[in-house]
N, C-alpha and C positions, 0 to 999 in steps of 0.2 A: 709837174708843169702842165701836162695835158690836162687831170682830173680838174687842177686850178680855173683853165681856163674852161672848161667846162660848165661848172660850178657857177663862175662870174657869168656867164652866157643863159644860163637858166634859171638866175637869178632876176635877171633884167630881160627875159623873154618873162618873168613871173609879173614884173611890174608893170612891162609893158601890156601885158594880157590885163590882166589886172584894170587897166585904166583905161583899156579897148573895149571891156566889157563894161564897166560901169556908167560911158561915154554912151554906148550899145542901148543902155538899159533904161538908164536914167535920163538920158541926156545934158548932164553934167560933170565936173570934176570936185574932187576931193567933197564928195556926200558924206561921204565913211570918215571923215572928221579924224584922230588920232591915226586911223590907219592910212590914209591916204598919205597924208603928211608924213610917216615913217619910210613911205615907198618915195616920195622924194630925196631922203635924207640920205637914202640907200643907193640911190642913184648915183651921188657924191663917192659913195665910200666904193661901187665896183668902178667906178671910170680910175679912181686911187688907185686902187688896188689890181685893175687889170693895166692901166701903163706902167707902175712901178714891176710887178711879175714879169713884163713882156719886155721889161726894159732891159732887169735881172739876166732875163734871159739871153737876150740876145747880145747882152753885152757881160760876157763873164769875168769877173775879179773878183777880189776877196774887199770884201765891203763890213761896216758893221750896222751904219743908221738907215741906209735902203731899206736894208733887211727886217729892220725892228720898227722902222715906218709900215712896212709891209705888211708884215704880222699884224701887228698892233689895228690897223685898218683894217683888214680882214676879221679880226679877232670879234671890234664894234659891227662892223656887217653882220657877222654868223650873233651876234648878241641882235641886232636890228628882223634878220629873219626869224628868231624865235619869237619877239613881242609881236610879228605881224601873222602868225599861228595865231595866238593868243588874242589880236584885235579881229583878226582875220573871223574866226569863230564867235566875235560878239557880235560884229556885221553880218555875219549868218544869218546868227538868229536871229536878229532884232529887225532886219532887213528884208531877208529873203522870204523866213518861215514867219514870220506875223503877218505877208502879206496873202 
């Protein structure tokens, strides 16, 4: 429960850094083309995923589709911050170190 809410907090301190710096930098939004657009998309899936947990939580029963709505959104999140490693690092190079 803790590590959860953790996790969604520094998820979304990443995106928002993320688009503080390229705002910072650039002085624009979504430059980074597929990456940017993923941190949106990701946005969707912790606001999911952190009211259904906190909902879970604070209101305990035995439930079966909460739970598997849950997972399953978190599941596409943790699948969502591994492609933005992966664009993450093409924005790197093609951005930071060319310049």
């Amino acid at each position: 429960m803790f590590l959860g809410k953790i996790s969604l907090l520094a998820l979304l301190g990443g995106v928002m850094g993320g688009m503080t710096i390229v705002y910072l930098y650039w002085q624009v939004f979504l430059i980074t083309g597929v990456h940017g657009k993923i941190a949106f998309v990701m946005i969707a899936f912790i606001i999911l995923g952190g009211t259904s947990g906190l909902y879970m939580d604070l209101n305990k029963k035995k439930r079966t589709a909460l739970p598997l709505i849950h997972g399953l959104s978190n599941l596409v999140l943790l699948i969502l911050a591994l492609a933005e490693v992966v664009t993450g690092w093409r924005v790197y190079t093609l951005l930071v170190l060319e310049n």
